[in-house]
VOGU-3710 file (C-alpha; in Angstrom, 3 decimals, decimal comma):
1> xxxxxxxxxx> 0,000/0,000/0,000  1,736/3,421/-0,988  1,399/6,444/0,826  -1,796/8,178/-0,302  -3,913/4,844/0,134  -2,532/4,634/3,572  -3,476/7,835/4,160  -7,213/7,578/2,540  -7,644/4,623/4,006  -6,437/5,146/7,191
11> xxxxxxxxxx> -8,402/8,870/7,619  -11,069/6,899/6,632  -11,659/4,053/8,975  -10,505/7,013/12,083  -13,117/9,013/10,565  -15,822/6,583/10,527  -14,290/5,158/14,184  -14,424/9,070/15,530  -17,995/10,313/14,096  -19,155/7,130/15,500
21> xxxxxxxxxx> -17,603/7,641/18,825  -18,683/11,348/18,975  -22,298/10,569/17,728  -22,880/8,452/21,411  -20,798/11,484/22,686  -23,475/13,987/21,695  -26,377/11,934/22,850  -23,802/11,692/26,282  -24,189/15,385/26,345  -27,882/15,763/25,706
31> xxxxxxxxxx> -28,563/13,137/28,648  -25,996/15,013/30,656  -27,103/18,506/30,124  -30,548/17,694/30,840  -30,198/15,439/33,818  -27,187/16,616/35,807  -27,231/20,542/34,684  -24,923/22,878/33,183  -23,679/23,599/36,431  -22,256/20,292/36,874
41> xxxxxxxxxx> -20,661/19,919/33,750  -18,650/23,167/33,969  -17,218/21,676/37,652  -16,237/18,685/35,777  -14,645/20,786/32,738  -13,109/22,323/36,037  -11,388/19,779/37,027  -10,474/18,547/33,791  -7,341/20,274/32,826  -5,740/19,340/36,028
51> xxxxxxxxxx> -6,063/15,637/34,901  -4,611/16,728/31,786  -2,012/17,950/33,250  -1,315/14,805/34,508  -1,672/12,781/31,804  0,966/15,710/30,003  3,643/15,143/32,873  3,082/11,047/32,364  2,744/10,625/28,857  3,725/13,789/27,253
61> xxxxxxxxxx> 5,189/12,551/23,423  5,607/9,743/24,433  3,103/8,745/22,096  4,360/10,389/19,155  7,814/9,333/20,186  6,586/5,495/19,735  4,735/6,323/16,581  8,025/7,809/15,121  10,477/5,272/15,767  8,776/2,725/14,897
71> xxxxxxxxxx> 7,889/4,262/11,509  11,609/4,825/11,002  11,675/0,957/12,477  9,528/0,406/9,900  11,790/1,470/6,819  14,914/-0,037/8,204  12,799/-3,661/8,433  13,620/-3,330/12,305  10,807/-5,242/14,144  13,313/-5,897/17,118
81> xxxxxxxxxx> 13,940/-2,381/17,788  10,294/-1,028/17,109  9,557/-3,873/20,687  12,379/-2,654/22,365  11,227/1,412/21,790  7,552/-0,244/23,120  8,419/-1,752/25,897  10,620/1,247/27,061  7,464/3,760/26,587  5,328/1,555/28,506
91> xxxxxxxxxx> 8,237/1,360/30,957  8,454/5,184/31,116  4,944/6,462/31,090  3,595/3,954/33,394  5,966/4,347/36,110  5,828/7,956/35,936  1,464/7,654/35,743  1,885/5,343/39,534  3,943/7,987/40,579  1,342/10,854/39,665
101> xxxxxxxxxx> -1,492/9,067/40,421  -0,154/9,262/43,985  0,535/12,924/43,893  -2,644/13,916/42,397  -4,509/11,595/45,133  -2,957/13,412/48,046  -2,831/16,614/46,973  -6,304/16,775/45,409  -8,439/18,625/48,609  -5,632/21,425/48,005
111> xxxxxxxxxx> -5,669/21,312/44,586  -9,898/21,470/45,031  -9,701/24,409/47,502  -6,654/26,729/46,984  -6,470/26,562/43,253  -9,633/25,641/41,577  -11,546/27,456/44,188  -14,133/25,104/44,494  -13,589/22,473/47,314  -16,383/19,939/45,528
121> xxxxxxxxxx> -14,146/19,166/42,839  -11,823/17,378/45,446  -13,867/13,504/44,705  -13,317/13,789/41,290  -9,488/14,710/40,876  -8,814/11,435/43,248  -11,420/9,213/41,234  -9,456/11,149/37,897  -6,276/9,875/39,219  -7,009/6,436/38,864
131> xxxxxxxxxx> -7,379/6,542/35,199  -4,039/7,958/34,207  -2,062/4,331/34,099  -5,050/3,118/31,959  -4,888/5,783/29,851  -1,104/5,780/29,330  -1,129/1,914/28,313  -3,935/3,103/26,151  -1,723/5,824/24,095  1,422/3,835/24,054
141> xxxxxxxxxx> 0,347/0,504/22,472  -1,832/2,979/19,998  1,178/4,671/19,250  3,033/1,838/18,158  0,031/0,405/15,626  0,253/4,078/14,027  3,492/3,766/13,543  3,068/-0,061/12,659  0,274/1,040/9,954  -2,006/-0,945/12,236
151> xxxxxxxxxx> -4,891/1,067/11,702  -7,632/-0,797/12,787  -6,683/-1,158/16,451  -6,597/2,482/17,980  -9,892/3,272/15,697  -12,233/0,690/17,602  -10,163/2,000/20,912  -11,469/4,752/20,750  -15,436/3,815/19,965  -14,796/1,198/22,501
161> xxxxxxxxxx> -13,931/3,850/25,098  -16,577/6,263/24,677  -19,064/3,494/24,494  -17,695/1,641/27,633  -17,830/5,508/28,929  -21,799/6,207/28,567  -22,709/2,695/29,178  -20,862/3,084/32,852  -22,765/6,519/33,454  -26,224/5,228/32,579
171> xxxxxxxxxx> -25,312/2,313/34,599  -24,587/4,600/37,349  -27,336/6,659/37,056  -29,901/4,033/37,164  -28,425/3,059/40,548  -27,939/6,729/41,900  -31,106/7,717/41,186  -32,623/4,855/43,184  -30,138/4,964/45,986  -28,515/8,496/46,251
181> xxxxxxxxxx> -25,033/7,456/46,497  -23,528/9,453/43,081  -25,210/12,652/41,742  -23,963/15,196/39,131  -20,544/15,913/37,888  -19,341/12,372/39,991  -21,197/10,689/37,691  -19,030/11,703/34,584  -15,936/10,978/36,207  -16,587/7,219/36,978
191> xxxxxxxxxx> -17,557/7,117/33,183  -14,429/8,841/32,407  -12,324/5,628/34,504  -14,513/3,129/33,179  -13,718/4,175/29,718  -10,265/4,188/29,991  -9,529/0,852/31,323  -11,750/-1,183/29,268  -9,732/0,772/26,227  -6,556/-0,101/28,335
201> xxxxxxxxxx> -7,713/-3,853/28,235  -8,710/-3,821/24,183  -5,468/-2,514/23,342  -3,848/-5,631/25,559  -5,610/-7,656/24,148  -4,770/-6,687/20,613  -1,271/-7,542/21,314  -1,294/-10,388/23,676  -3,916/-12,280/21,544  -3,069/-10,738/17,997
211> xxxxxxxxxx> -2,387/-14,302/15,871  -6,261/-13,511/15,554  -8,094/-11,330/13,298  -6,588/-8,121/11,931  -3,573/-7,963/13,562  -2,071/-11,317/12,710  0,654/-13,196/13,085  1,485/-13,323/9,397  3,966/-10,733/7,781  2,429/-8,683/5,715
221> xxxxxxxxxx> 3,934/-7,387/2,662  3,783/-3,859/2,745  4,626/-1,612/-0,629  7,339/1,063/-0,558  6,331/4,250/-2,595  9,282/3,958/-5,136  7,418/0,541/-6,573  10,858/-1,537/-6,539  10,501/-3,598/-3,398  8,475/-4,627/-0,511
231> xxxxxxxxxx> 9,450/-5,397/2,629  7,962/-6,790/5,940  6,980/-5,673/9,094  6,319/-7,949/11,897  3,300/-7,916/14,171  4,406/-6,799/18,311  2,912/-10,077/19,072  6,059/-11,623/17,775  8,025/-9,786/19,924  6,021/-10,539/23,165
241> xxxxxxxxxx> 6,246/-14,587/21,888  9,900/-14,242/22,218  11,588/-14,573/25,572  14,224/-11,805/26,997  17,421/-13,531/25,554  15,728/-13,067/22,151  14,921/-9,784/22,859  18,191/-8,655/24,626  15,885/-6,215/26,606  18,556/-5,576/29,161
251> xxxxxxxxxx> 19,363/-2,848/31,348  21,881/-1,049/29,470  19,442/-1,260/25,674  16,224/-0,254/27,778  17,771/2,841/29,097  19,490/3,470/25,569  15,349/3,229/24,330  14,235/5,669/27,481  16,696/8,087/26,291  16,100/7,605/22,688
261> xxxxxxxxxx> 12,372/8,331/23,497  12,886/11,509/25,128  14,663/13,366/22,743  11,702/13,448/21,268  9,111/13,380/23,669  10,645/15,698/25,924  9,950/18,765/23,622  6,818/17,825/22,806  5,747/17,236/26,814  6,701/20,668/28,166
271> xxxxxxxxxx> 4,658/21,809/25,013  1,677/19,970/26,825  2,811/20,807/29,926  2,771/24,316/30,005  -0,459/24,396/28,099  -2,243/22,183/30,752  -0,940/24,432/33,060  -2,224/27,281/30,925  -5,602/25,449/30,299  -5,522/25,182/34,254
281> xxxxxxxxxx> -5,129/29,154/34,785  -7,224/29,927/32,099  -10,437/27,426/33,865  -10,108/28,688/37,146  -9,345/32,293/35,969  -12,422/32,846/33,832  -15,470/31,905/35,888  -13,346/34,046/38,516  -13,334/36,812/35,513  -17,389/36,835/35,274
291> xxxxxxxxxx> -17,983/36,769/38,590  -16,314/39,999/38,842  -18,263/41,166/35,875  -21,075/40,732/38,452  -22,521/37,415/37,870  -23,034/34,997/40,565  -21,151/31,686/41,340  -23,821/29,876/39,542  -24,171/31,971/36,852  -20,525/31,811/35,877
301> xxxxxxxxxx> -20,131/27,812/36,199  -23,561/28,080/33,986  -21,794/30,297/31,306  -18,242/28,045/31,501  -20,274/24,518/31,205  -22,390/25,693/28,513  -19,490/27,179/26,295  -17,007/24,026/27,017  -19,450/21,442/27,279  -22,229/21,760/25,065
311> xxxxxxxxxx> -20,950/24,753/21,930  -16,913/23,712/21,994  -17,739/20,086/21,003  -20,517/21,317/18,699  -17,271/23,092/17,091  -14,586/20,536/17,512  -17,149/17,852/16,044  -15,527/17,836/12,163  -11,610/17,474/13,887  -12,510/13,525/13,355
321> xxxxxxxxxx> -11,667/14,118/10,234  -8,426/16,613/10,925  -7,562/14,756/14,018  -7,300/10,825/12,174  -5,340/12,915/9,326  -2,982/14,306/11,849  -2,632/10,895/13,561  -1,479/9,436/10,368  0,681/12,403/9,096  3,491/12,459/11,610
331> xxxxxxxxxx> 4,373/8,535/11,436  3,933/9,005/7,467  6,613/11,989/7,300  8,918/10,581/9,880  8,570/7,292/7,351  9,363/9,590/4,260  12,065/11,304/5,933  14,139/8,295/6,817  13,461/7,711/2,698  14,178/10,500/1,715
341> xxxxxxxxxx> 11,196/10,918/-0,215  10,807/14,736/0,400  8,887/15,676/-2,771  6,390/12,989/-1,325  6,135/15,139/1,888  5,885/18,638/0,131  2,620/16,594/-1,921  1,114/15,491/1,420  1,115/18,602/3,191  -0,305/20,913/-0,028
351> xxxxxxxxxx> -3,246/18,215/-0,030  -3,826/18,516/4,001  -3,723/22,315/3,679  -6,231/22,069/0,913  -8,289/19,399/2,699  -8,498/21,514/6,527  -9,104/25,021/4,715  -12,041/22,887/2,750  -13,606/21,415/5,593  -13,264/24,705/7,416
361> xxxxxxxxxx> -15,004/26,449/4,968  -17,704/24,635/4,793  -18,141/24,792/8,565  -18,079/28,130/8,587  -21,255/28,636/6,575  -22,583/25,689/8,144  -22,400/26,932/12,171  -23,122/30,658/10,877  -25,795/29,691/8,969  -27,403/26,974/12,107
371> xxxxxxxxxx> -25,660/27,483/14,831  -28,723/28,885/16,494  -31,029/25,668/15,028  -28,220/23,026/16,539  -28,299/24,695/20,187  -31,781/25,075/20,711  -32,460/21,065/18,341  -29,649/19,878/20,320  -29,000/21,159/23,592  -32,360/22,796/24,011
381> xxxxxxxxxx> -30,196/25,996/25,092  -30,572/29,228/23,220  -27,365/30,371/24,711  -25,374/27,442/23,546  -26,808/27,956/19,701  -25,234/31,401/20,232  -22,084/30,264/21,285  -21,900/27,815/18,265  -22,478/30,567/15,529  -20,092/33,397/16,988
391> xxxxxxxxxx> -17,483/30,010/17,054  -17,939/29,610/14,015  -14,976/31,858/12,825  -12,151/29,646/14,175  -13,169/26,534/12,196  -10,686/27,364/9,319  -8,204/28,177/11,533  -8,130/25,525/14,075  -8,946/22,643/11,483  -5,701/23,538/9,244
401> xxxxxxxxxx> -3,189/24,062/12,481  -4,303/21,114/14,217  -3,635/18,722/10,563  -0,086/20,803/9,938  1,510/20,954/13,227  1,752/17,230/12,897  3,784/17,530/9,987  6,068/20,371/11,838  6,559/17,461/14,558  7,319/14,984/12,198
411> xxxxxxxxxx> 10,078/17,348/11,050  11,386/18,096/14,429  9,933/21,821/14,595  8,372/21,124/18,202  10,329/24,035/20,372  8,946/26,200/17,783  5,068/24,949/18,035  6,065/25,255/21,865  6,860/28,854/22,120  3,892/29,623/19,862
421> xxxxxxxxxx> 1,116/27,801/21,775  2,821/29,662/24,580  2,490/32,978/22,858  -0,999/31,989/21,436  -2,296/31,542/24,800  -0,729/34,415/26,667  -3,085/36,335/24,187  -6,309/34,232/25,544  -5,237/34,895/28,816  -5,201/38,857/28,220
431> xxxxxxxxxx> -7,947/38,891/26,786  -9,496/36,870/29,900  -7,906/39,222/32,161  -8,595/42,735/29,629  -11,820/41,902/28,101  -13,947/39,315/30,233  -14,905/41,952/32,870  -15,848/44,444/30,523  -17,546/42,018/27,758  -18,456/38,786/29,146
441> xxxxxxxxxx> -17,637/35,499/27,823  -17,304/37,524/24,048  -14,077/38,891/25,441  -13,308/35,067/25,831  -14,039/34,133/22,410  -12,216/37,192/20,987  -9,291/35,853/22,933  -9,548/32,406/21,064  -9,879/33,805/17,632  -6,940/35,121/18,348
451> xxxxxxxxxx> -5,018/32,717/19,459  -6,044/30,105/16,673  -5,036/33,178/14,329  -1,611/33,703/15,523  -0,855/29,576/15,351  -2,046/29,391/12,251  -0,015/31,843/10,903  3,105/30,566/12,039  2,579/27,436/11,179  1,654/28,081/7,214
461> xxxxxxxxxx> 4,673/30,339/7,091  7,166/27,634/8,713  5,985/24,922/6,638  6,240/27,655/3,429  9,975/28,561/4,904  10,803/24,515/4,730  9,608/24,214/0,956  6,838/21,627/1,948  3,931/24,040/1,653  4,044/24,813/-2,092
471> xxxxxxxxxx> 0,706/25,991/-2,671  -0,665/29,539/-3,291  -2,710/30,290/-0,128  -4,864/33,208/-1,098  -6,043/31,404/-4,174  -6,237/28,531/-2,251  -8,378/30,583/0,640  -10,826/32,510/-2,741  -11,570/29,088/-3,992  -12,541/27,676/-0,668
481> xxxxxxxxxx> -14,595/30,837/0,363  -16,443/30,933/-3,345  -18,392/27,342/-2,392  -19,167/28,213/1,094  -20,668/31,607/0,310  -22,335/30,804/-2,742  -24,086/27,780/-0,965  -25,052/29,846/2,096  -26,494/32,876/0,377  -28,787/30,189/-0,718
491> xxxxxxxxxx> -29,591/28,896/2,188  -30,213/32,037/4,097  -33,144/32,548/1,848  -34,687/29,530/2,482  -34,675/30,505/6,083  -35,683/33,662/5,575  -38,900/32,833/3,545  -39,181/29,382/5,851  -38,480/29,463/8,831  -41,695/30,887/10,484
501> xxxxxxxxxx> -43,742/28,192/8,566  -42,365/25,354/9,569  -40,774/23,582/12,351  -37,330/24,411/13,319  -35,392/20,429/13,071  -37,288/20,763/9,230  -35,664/23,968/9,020  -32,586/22,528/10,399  -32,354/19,621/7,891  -33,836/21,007/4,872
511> xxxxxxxxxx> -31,758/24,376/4,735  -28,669/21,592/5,890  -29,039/19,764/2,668  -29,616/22,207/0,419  -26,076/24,211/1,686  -24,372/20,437/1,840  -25,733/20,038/-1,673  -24,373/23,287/-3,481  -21,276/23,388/-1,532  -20,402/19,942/-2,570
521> xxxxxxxxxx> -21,344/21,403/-6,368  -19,712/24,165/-6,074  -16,112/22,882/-4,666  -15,947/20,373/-7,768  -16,842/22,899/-10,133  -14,057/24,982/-8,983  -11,665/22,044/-8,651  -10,848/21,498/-5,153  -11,896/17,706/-4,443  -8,650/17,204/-6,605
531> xxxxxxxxxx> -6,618/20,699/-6,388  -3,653/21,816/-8,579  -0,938/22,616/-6,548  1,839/24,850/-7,797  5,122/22,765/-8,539  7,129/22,240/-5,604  10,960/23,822/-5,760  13,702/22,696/-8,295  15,464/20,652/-5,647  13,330/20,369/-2,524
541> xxxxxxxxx> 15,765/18,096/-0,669  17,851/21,146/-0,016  14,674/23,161/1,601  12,957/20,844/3,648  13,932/21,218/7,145  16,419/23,995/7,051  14,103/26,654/8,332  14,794/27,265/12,048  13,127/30,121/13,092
//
């Protein structure tokens, strides 16, 4: 299989695994918003991004770090070496999850009351804690079938979790409601651990029993983009068959693995590190922000669960498609790279820039057009509908940084994605401190328009400085904007003339497929389900990579 099928394919099947997964996560969010409150899901967002944190301090890159070596394992026909880089991520990230699940248990009543200000959240950072060795066994063995072109095992992982997630809660809830023991936000957070380990579990299972089904014993031969050979790639399970002598895991080639791991992961950790801690500042700093605007405890937490809970996933719903594409990307360039196929990298990246700026175009119009319809269909929440459409202006932007930044790790660019997610965010965070007291949770949004902005930017003019990003961007940007706006004027006067005659989920779905319907028209008629990218440079071998900052 070359590289664009492995790349089709493999978007694919995480597409179809992620829509899937966030379907049951949107009927999760309906049942949740309209049995446990608002309220409670904004004191659960609360004490999410301190269990981030944790899982950033635990796992960091180490994901990515598997899923790169043992692409370049990969190439070099290495199937020794991509066990021994496995067994010394496991090795790493669970020891260091024990270690923080300990921390995080202790410390979580000060954590509750001195930082997050709100001394209820204390049960579910110590039930939190429990997850993070799950969840690290999780991302490690996932990491290595990415970089293994084992796509089919992380995609059901991650349908298997959220369904093992809501199945727990309603589980929960049937007893709670009968007996009193769990109520509101607690009741997300056993979901969240019950998730996690059964996803722990599948992915153990994949490798322990993996002579079975789709990830088989058998070497499969696996077709190098020049045409002129194949090679083969042996399943982990091999490796686990083997006893230690075989594998010559001593003491002296696991640490050589640890610190072979970290030179990669260790940038890309304090990236997530200092944005969890960011994330952190930024959740307990803005309901503290509107409460000084002069709106109640309640009021604020009402505000902060409706924005993060109900309109941001609303938003983030179409990254299923950017996030399995970014997945696959980094693996796929570090593969290239140790090939030296670099005009093969400067052709994937002009198709994933043309690919996010399309989707995000079309969810533009789409959330302007019914952002209102989805909240109040939805979420039954007027305020949530109006948090989707004034959203709606960072779908281009976060769509095409989230795909491309993958690419900038696969070409060791991470201190520079670092310092701008640091600068990115110290814009949010004036605007939080500048704006929120002044206007409300719009001096919020402004904050992450302008953050996505400012990433963005950098990234398309790094990946431009390298020679990967050959493309012409405004043209790229008018023939993206010509579908969307053409389809949407058209919609907006079906609304106009219908929407006080009939009822508003008609509304929702007719004026839905008639924008779906022209846009799709519209984007082949001006070429960009197959763009023409400008020719890449003379001798891009020379370019890639050499930009610094």
């Amino acid at each position: 299989m070359d590289q664009k099928q492995y790349l089709i394919k493999g978007t694919l099947l995480l597409t179809v695994m992620g829509l899937l997964a966030r379907f049951a996560g949107f009927f999760y969010k309906i049942f949740l918003s309209r049995t446990i409150g608002a309220a409670q899901i904004g004191l659960y967002q609360l004490a999410l991004p301190v269990y981030s944190f944790g899982t950033a301090l635990c796992g960091g890159g180490i994901q990515s770090a598997i899923s790169k070596f043992v692409a370049e394992c990969r190439a070099r026909e290495d199937t020794r070496g991509a066990g021994k880089i496995l067994f010394a991520g496991l090795f790493l990230s669970v020891s260091l999850s024990l270690l923080m699940l300990g921390v995080l248990y202790l410390c979580a009543p000060l954590i509750a009351q001195r930082f997050l200000l709100e001394k209820s959240c204390t049960i579910l950072l110590k039930t939190m804690a429990f997850s993070l060795p799950f969840q690290m066994v999780n991302s490690c063995i996932c990491g290595y079938f990415m970089g293994a072109r084992r796509i089919v095992p992380p995609a059901f992982s991650q349908l298997l979790e959220q369904l093992a997630r809501i199945t727990a809660v309603l589980f929960l809830y049937a007893v709670s409601s009968r007996n009193g023991i769990l109520s509101g936000a607690a009741l997300m957070v056993f979901g969240q651990l019950a998730g996690e380990a059964v996803s722990a579990l599948f992915c153990i299972g994949c490798i322990v029993f993996s002579g079975h089904g789709d990830i088989s014993q058998k070497r499969s031969r696996q077709k190098i983009s020049s045409g002129k050979r194949y090679h083969r790639f042996s399943s982990i399970a091999n490796v686990f068959q083997q006893n230690a002598e075989n594998l010559q895991l001593t003491r002296r080639s696991l640490i050589l693995s640890v610190r072979r791991i970290l030179t990669v992961s260790a940038p890309l950790g304090a990236n997530r590190i200092l944005l969890c801690v960011l994330q952190a500042i930024e959740a307990a700093l803005l309901p503290l922000m509107l409460r000084s605007a002069g709106m109640a405890s309640s009021e604020a937490l009402t505000l902060y669960g409706t924005l993060t809970g109900m309109a941001l996933p609303m938003i983030l719903f179409p990254t299923a498609v950017t996030s399995a594409l970014g997945m696959l990307l980094l693996p796929a360039v570090s593969e290239a790279q140790a090939l030296n196929q670099n005009r093969q990298i400067s052709q994937t990246v002009n198709a994933s820039f043309l690919g996010g700026l399309l989707i995000g175009s079309f969810c533009l119009g789409a959330f302007l057009l019914f952002g209102e319809y989805l909240g109040c269909t939805v979420f039954h929440s007027e305020l949530a509908g109006i948090y989707i459409r004034r959203l709606a202006l960072i779908c281009p932007l976060f769509y095409i940084s989230g795909t491309l930044t993958s690419v900038l790790h696969g070409l060791g660019k991470s201190s520079l994605i670092l310092i701008w997610n640091l600068l990115g965010f110290a814009l949010r965070l004036l605007c939080i401190v500048g704006l929120v007291p002044a206007k409300g949770m719009n001096g919020y949004l402004c904050g992450i328009l302008l953050d996505q902005l400012f990433l963005t930017i950098c990234t398309l003019y790094t990946l431009h400085k390298c020679g990967v990003l050959t493309v012409c961007i405004p043209k790229s940007v008018a023939q993206t904007l010509f579908p969307a706006l053409l389809s949407g004027s058209a919609a907006f006067v079906f609304l106009v003339f219908w929407r006080q005659k009939i009822p508003a989920l008609a509304c929702l779905l007719a004026g839905g497929g008639i924008y779906c319907t022209l846009f799709l028209c519209c984007a082949s008629a001006v070429r960009l389900i197959r763009p023409r990218s400008s020719s890449p440079p003379a001798d891009p071998e020379r370019r890639i990579g050499t930009y610094t900052g």
